[in-house]
C-alpha positions as CSV (number, residue, x, y, z in Angstrom):
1,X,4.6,-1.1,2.3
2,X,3.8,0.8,5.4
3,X,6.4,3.5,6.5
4,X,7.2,2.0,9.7
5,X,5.8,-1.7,11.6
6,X,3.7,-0.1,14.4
7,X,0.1,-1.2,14.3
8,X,-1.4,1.8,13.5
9,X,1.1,2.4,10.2
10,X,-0.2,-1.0,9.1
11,X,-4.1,0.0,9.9
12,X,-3.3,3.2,8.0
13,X,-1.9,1.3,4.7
14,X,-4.8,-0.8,4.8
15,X,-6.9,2.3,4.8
16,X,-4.7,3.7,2.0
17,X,-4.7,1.0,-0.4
18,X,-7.7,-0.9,-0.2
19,X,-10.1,1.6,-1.9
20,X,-13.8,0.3,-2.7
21,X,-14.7,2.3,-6.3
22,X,-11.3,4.6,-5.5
23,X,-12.1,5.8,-2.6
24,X,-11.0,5.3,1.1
25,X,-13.2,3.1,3.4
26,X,-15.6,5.8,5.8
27,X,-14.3,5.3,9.6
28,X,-18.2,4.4,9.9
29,X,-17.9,1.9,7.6
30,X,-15.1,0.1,8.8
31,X,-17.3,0.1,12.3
32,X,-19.9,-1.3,10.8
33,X,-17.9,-3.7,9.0
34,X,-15.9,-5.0,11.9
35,X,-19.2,-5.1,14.5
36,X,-21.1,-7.5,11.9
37,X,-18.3,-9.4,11.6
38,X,-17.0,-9.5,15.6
39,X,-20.7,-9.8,16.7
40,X,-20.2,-6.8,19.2
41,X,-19.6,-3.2,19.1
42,X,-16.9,-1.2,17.3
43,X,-17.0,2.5,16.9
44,X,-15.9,4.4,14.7
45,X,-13.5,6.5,17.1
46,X,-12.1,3.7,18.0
47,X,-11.0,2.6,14.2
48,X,-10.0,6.3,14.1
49,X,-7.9,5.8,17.4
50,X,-6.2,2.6,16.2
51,X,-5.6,4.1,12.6
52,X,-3.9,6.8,14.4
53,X,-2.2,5.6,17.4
54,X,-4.3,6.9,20.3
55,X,-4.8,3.5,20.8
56,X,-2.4,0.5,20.5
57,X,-3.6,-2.4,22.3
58,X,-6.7,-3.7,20.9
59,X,-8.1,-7.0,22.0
60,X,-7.7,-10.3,19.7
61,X,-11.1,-9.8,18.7
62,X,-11.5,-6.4,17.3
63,X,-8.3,-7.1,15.2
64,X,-9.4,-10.4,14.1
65,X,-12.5,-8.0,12.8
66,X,-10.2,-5.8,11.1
67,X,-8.3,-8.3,9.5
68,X,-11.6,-9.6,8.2
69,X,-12.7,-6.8,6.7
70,X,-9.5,-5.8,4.4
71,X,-9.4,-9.3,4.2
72,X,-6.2,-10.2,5.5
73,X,-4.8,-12.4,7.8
74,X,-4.6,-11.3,11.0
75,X,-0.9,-12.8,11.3
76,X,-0.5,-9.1,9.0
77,X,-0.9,-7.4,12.6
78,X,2.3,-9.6,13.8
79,X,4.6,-10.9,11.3
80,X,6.7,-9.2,8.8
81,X,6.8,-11.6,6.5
82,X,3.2,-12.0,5.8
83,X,3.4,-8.1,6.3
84,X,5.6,-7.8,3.4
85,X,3.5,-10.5,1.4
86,X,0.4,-8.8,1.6
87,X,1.9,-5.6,0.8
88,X,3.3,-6.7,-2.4
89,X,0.1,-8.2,-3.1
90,X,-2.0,-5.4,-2.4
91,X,-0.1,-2.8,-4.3
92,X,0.2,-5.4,-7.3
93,X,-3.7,-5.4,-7.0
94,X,-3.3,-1.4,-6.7
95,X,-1.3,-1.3,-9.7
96,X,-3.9,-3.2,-11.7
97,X,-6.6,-0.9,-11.0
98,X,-4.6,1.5,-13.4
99,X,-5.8,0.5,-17.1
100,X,-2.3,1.7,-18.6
101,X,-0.8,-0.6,-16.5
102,X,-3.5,-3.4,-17.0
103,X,-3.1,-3.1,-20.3
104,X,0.6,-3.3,-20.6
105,X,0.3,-6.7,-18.8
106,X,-2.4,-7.7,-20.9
107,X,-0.4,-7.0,-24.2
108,X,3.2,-8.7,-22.6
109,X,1.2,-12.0,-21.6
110,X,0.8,-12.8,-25.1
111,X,4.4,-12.4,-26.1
112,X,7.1,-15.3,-26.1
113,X,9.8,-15.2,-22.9
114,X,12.0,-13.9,-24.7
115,X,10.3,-10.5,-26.0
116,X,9.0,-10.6,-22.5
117,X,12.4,-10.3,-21.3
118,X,13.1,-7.3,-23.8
119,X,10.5,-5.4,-22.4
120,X,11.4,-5.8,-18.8
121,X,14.5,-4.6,-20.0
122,X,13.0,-1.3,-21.8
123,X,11.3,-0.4,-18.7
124,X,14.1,-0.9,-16.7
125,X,15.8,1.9,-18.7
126,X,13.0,4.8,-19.2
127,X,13.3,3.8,-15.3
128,X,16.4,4.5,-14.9
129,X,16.4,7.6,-17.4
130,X,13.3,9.3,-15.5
131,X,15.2,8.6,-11.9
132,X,17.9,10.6,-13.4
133,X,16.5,13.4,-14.7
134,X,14.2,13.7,-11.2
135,X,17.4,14.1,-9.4
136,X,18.8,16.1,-12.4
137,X,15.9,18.5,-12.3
138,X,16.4,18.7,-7.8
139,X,16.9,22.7,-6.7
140,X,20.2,23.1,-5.5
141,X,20.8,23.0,-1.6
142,X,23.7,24.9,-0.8
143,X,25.2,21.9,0.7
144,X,28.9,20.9,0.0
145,X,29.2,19.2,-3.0
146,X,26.5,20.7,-5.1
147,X,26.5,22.7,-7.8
148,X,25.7,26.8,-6.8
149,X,27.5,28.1,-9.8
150,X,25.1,30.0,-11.5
């Protein structure tokens, strides 16, 4: 999900997630992209400016173009729910791309609910066992509280 709702954040997570072949989308070939599909022209600066902010008010046109080309709706642009949809959609299509991953859903779509259910709960606790050795493994920060006995 993007850091924060501004326009550009959400250009930039489009950027950042859909990947042709791995790779991030050219600001050229999002241009190109977006002036085949708008019938007009569309630099690449100004995808550059958008994706970063210099510019925030683009017309209905060129966002309808973006929109197009990540292929999703332009309501993306303006409503956090189909914000958040998309999101969740695009990093479950992000996730897939990973073959350990694929294959873990692969192998649990052939087993019955209930060993299904089992291995939701495994993950869910080698989840919970790496999140605490991350923080266990965090430097020490001086700050009240934390352990500077050494």
């Amino acid at each position: 999900m993007p850091p924060s709702s501004t326009l550009a954040a959400k250009i930039d997570h489009l950027f950042k997630t859909i990947r042709p072949g791995g790779r991030e989308y050219s600001y050229d070939e999002v241009a190109r992209g977006c002036a085949e599909v708008a019938g007009g022209t569309f630099s690449k600066t100004y995808v550059w400016q958008l994706r970063t902010g210099q510019r925030d008010n683009p017309t209905k046109r060129h966002l309808e173009a973006i929109a197009a080309f990540f292929q999703v709706p332009v309501s993306y642009f303006f409503e956090e729910e189909t914000t958040e949809r998309v999101d969740s959609q695009l990093a479950l299509a992000a996730a897939m791309r990973d073959a350990d991953v694929r294959d873990i859903a692969l192998r649990a779509s052939h087993l019955d609910p209930d060993a299904r259910r089992s291995i939701v709960r495994i993950m869910q606790e080698v989840s919970r066992l790496q999140r605490a050795r991350s923080s266990d493994s965090e430097p020490d920060t001086g700050e009240p509280g934390a352990d500077s006995s050494g």
